[in-house]
Backbone bond lengths (Angstrom), bond angles and torsions (degrees), N, CA, C in turn:
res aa  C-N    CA-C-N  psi(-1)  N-CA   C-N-CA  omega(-1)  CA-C   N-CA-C  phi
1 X - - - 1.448 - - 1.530 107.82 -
2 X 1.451 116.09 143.09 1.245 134.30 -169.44 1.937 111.34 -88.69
3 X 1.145 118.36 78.55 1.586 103.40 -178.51 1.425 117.13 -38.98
4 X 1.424 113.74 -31.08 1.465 124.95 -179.31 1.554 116.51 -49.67
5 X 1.331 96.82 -41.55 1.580 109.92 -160.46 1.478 107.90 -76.99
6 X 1.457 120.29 -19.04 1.175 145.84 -165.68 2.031 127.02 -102.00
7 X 1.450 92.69 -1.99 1.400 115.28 -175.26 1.847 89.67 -72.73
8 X 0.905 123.47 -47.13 1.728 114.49 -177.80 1.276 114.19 -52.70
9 X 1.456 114.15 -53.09 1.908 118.72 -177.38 1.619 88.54 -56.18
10 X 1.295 127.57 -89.03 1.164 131.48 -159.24 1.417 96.50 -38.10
11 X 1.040 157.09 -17.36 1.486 144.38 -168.81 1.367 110.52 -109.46
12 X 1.423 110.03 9.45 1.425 123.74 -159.95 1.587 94.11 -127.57
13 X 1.277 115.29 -49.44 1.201 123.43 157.25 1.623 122.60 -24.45
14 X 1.548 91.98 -84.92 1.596 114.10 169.83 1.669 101.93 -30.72
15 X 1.267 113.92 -82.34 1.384 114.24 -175.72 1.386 115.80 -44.41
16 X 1.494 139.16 -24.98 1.190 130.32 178.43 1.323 109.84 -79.74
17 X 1.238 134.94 -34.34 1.415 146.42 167.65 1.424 118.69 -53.75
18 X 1.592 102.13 -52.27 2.050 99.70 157.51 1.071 112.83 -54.72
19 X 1.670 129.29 -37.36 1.483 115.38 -178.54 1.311 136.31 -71.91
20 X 1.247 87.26 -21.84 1.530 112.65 173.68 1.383 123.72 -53.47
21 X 1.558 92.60 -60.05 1.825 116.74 -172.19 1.571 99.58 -67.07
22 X 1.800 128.53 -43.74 1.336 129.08 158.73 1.654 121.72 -34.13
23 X 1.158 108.66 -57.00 1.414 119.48 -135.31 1.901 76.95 -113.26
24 X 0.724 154.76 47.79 1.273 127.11 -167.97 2.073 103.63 166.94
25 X 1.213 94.71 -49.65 1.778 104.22 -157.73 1.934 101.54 -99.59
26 X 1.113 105.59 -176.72 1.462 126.35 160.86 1.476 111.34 -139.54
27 X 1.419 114.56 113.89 1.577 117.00 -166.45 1.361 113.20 -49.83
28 X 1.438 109.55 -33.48 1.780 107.70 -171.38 1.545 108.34 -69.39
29 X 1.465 124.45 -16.81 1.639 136.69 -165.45 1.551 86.27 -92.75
30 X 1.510 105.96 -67.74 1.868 104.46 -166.90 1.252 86.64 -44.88
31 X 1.140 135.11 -50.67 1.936 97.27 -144.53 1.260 106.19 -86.13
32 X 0.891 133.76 -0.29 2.000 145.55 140.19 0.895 151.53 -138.78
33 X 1.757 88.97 66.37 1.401 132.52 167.44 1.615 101.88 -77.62
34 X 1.573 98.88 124.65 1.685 90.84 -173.90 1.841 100.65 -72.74
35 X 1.553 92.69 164.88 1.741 104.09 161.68 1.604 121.44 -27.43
36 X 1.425 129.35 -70.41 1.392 143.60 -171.53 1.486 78.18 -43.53
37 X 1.531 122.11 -96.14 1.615 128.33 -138.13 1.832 90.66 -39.95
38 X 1.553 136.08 -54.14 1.380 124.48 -161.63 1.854 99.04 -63.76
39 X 1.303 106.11 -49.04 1.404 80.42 -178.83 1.553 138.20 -100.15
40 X 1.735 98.38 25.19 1.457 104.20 149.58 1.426 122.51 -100.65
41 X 1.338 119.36 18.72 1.530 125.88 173.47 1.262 90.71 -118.80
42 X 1.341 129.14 -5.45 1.502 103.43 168.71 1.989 111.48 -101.38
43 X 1.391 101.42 -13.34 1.120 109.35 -179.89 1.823 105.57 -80.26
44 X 1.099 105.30 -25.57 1.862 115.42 -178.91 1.626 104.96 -56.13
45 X 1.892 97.38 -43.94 1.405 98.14 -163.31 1.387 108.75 -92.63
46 X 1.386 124.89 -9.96 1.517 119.82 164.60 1.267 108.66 -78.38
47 X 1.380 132.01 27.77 1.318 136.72 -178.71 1.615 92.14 -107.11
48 X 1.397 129.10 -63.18 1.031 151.83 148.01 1.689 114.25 -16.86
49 X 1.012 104.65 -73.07 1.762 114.41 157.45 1.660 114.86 -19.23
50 X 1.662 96.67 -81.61 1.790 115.43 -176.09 1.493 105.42 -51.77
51 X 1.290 114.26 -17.49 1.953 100.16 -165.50 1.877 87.25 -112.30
52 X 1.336 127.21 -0.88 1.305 111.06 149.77 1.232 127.86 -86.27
53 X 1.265 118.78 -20.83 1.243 156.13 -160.79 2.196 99.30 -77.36
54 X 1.361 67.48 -66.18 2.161 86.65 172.89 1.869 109.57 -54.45
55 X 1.323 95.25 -47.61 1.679 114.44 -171.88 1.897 98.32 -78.34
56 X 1.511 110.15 19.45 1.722 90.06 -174.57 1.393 131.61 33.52
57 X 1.504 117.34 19.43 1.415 116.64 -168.00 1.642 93.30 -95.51
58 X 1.259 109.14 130.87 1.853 132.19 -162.01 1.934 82.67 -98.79
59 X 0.779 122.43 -54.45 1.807 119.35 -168.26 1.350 101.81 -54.43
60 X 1.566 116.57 -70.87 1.306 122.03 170.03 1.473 125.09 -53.72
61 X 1.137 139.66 -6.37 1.425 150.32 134.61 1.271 123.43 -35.63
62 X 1.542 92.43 -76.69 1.777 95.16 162.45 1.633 130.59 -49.10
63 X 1.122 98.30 -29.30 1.320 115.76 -167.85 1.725 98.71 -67.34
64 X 0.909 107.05 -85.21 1.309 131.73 175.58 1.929 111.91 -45.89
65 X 1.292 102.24 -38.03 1.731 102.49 169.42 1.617 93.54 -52.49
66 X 0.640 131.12 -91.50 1.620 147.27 174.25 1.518 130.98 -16.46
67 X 1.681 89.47 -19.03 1.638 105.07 179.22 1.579 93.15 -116.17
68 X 1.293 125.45 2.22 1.277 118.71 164.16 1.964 112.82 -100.58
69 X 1.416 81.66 -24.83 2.058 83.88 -174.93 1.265 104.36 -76.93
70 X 1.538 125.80 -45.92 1.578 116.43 178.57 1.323 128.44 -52.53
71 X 1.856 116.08 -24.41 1.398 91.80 -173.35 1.436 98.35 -90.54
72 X 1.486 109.54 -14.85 1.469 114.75 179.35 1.417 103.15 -51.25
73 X 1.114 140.31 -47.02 1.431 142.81 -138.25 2.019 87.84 -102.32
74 X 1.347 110.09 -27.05 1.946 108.71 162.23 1.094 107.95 -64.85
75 X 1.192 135.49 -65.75 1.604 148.79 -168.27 1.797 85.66 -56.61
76 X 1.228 144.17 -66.23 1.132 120.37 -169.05 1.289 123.15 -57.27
77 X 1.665 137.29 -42.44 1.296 167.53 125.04 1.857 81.65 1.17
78 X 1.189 127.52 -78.74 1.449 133.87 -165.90 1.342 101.96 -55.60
79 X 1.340 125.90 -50.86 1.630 117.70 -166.76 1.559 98.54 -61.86
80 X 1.107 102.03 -46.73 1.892 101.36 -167.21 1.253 103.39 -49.82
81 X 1.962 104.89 -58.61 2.059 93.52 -168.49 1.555 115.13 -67.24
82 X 1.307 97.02 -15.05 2.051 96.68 174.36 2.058 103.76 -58.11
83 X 1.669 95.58 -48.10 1.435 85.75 -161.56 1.636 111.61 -80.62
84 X 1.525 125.26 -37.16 1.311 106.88 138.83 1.597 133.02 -27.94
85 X 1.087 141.90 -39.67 1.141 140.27 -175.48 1.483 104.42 -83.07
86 X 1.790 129.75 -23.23 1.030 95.20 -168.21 1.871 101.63 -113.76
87 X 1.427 96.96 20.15 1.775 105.54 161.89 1.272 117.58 -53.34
């Protein structure tokens, strides 16, 4: 696999995660939002995923890939400051 090829998702990513925390969050909560809550909003939206996924719908795929990678990419953001915090 090409990391190169992959600089768009990740930048697509990023941006879905700002939209998120906008449209959706309160910055002082996101940034300690425990582990569980990121990866039961990411598990909500791979729910979302599978029934586009079922429906062959390619738009809603994307859509939803993206609403599953951002919180993924919080929940990772979360594991780190958990394990910093518990150095």
């Amino acid at each position: 696999m090409d990391i190169g090829g992959n600089d768009n998702f990740l930048r697509k990513t990023l941006l879905q995660a700002e939209i998120n925390r906008l449209k959706h969050g309160v910055v002082q909560k996101d940034d300690v939002r425990p582990v569980l809550d990121w990866a039961l909003i990411a598990g909500e939206h791979m729910g979302h995923l599978l029934g586009a996924v079922r429906e062959n719908d390619l738009a809603a795929m994307e859509k939803e890939l993206l609403h599953v990678a951002a919180p993924l990419l919080e929940l990772h953001n979360a594991l780190q400051r958990d394990r910093v915090e518990n150095i």
